[in-house]
LOFI-574256 format. One record per residue: residue in one letter; y, x, z of N, C-alpha, C in turn. Coordinates in pm, whole numbers, plus 50000, padded with zeros to 5 digits. Each point is the difference from the previous one (the first is absolute). Layout:
BEGIN
AYXZYXZYXZ/...
//
This chain:
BEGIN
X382031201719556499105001750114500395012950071/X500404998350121500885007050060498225009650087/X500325015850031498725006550045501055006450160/X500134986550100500775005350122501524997449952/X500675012850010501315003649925499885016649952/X499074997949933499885016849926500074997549855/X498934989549943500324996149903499624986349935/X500594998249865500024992649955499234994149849/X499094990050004499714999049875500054987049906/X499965003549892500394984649892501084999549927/X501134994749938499374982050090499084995749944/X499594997650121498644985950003500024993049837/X501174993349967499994987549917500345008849831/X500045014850022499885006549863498795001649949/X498724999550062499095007249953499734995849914/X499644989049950500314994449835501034989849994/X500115007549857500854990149933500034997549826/X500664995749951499484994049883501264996449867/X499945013349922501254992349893499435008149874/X500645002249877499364996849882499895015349970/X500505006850010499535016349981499095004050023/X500054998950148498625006150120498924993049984/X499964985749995499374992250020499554997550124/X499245001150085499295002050124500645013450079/X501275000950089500695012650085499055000550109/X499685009650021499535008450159500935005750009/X501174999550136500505010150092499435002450146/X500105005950042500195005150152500875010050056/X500495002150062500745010050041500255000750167/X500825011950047500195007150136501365007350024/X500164992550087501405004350066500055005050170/X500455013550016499835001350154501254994650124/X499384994950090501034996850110500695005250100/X500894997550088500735007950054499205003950137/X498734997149972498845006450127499205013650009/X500124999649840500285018949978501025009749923/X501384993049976501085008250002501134986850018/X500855000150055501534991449955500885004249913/X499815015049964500885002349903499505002049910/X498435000949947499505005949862498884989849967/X500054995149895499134989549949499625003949853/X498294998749969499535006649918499554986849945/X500064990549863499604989749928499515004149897/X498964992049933499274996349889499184991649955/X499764996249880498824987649913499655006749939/X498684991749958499595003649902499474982549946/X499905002749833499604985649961499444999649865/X499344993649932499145001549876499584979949943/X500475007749884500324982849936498435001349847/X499154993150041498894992849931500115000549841/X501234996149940500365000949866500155009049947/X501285009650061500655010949951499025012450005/X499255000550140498835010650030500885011850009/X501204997450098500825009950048500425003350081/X499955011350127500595001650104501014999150008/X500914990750102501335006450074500135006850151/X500934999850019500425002450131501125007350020/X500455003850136501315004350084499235008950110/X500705010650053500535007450076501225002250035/X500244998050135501205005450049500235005750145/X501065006150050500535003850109501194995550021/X500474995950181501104995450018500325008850128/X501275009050014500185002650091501454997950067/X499984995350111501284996950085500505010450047/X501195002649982500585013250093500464995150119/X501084986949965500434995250134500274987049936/X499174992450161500194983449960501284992950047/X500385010850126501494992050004501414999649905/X500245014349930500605001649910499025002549884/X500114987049885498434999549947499975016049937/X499195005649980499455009549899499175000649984/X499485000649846498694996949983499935003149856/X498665011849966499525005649878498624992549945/X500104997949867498714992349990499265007749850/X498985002449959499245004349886498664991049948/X500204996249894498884994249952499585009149900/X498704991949956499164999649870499124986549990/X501054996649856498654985449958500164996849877/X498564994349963499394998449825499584989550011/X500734990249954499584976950014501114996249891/X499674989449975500814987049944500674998850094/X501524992749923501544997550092499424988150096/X498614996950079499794991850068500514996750143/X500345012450108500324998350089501334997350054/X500714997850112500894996850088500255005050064/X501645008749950500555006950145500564995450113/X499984984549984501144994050101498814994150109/X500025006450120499044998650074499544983250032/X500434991750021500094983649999499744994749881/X499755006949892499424990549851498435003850024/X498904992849928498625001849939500445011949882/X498885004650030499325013449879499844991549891/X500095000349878499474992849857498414998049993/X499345014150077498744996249989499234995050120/X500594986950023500024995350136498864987849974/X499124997850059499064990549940500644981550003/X500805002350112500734988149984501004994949857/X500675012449995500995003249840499194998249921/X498565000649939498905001149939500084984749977/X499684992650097499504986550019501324994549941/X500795000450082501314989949934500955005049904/X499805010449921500385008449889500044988149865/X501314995449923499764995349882499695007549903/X499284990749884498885008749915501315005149871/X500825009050022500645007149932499765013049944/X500355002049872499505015549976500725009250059/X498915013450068500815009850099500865011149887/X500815002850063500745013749912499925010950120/X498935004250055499865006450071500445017149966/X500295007350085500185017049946499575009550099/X499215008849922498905010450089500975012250021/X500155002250133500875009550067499515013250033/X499825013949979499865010150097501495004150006/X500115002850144501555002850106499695009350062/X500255011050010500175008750104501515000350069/X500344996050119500935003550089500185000550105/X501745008850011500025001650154501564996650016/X500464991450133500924991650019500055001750188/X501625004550009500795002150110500234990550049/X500374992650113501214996050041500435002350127/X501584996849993500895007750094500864997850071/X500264994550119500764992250080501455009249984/X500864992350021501465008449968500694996850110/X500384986849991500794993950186499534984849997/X500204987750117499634990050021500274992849854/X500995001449915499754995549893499715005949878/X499725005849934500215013749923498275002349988/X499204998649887499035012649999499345001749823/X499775011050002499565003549890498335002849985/X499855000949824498345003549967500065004849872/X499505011449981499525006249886498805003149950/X499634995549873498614998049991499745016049836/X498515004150001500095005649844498704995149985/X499404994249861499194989249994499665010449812/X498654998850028499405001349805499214990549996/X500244994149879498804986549932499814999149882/X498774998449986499254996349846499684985850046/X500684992349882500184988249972499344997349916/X498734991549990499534993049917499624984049990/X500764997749886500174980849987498344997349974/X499704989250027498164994450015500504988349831/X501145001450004499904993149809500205011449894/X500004998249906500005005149894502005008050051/X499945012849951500965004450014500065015549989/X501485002849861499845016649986501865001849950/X499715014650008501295005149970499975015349896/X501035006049975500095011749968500835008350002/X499605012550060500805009850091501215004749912/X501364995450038501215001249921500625010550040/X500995010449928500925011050044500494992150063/X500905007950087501194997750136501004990849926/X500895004749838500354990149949499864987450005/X499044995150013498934988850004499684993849777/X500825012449915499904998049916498904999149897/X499375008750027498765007749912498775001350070/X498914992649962498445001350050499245015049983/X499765001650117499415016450002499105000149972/X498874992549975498504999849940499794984349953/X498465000649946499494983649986499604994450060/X499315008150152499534992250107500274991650033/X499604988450008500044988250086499755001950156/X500494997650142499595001650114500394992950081/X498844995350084499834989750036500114999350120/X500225008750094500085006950163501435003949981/X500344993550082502145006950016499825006550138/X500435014250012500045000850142501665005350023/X499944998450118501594994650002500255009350153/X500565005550041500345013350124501105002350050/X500684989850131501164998550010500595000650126/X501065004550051500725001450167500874990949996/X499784993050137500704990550053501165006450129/X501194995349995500625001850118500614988550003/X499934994750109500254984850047501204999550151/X500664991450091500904995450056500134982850042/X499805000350081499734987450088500984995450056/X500784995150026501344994550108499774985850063/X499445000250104500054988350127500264994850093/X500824994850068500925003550108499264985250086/X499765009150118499204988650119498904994549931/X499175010249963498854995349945498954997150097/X498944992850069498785000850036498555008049927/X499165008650057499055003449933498815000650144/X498704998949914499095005650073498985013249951/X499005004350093499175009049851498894990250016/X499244999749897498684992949979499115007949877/X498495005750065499125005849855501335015149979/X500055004950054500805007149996501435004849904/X500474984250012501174999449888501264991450108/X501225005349933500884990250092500644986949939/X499804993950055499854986749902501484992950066/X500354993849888501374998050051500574986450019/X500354992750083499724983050086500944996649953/X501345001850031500994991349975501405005150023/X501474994649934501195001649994500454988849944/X501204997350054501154991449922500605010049957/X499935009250005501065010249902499565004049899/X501114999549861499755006549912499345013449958/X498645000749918499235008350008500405007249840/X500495010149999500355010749883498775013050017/X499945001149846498555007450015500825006149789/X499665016750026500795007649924498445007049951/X499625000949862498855010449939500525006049875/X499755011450040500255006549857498155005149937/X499775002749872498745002749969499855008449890/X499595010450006499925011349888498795002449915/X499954994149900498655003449916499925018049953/X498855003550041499715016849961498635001749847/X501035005049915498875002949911499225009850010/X498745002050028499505007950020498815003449908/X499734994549909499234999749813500934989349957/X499635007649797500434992549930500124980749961/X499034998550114499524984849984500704996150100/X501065005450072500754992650100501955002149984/X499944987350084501374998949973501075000750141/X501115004149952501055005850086501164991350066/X500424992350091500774989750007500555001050117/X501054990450021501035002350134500024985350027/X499624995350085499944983150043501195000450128/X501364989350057500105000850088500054981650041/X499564999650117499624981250051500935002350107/X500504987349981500564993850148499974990549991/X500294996650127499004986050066501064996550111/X500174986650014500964995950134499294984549981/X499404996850145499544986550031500274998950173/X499964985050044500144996350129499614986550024/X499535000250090499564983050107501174993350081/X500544990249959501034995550037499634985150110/X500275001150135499904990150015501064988449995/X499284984049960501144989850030499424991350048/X500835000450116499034985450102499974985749933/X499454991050064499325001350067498475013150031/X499264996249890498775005449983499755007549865/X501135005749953499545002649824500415012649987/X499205009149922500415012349955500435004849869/X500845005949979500215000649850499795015649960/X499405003549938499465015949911500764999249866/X500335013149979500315001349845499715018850005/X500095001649865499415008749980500545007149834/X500845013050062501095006449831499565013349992/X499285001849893499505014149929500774999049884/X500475015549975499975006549865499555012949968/
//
């Protein structure tokens, strides 16, 4: 429910919803429009589930430096189940529709607090980068524990069992797209289409920062493309390692 173009509230079709943790979800939330800034957008929910008798929610800030050469800084804070959707065109999980046509499967749901903050950075028409530094306490909603091991990974440092992993890590990432289409939308640039091969480079650094966390070097790559063959058919594939 749009208030003019200043702001924004809902969605509408979150305010309840319904799966086996929460039992009964209340969300609502607020997002501002480009009727009182184009470059700075202030979002948040809030939501409370009947069963659990537990608050969540999000805060965040988005700010654009420049929309023609994208730049753009973003900071959150949020405490929920892995329920929601970053990909702007999917339903939220706690979507009352997802609710309704949801099969009756058991959830393996996981309760998130995230604090972060995440760059990104136009480089040239094809070329751009994003660096993110992200802390999380991870907690599984099943039964689940560990115990805090030396760096060796040989020898158990106590008897504790613990059940919260929090995990504190920098991203530097690399994009390569050549004749890409984009638009911005909700203040993100969302990206339409290429026949060209799309290469996308992450490296990821785990930071220990207590004994209950762990230290790691992840690197992903990714190469996928939309191929057309006429008449009318498209062909996708898609190579990570």
């Amino acid at each position: 429910w749009d208030v003019k173009n200043k702001i924004r509230f809902g969605p509408l079709t979150s305010i309840i919803s319904m799966n086996r943790i929460e039992g009964y979800r209340f969300r609502t939330g607020f997002w501002t429009l480009p009727g009182i800034s184009k470059k700075t957008n202030i979002n948040a929910y809030l939501a409370y589930g009947t069963k659990d008798q537990l608050w969540k929610g999000k805060v965040g800030m988005k700010y654009i430096w420049n929309a023609v050469r994208w730049t753009k800084t973003s900071m959150s804070y949020s405490s929920d189940y892995d329920l929601l959707n970053i990909n702007a065109d999917e339903l939220d999980n706690d979507n009352i529709l997802t609710s309704v046509s949801r099969k009756n499967l058991t959830a393996k749901r996981i309760f998130i607090k995230n604090a972060e903050i995440k760059h990104e950075q136009f480089i040239n028409s094809n070329w751009s980068a994003n660096s993110t530094f992200s802390y999380k306490e991870i907690k599984p909603s099943f039964d689940f524990g560990y115990y805090s091991l030396q760096s060796s990974m040989a020898n158990i440092l106590d008897s504790s069992i613990h059940s919260t992993l929090p995990v504190s890590e920098c991203t530097l990432g690399f994009r390569y797209a050549h004749n890409e289409s984009t638009t911005i939308f909700n203040y993100e640039n969302i990206k339409l289409s290429t026949y060209y091969p799309i290469f996308t480079l992450n490296f990821i650094h785990g930071i220990p920062m207590s004994k209950n966390m762990f230290t790691y070097n992840k690197f992903i790559m990714n190469l996928q493309q939309w191929m057309r063959i006429p008449p009318k058919f498209l062909l996708y594939y898609k190579l990570e390692a």
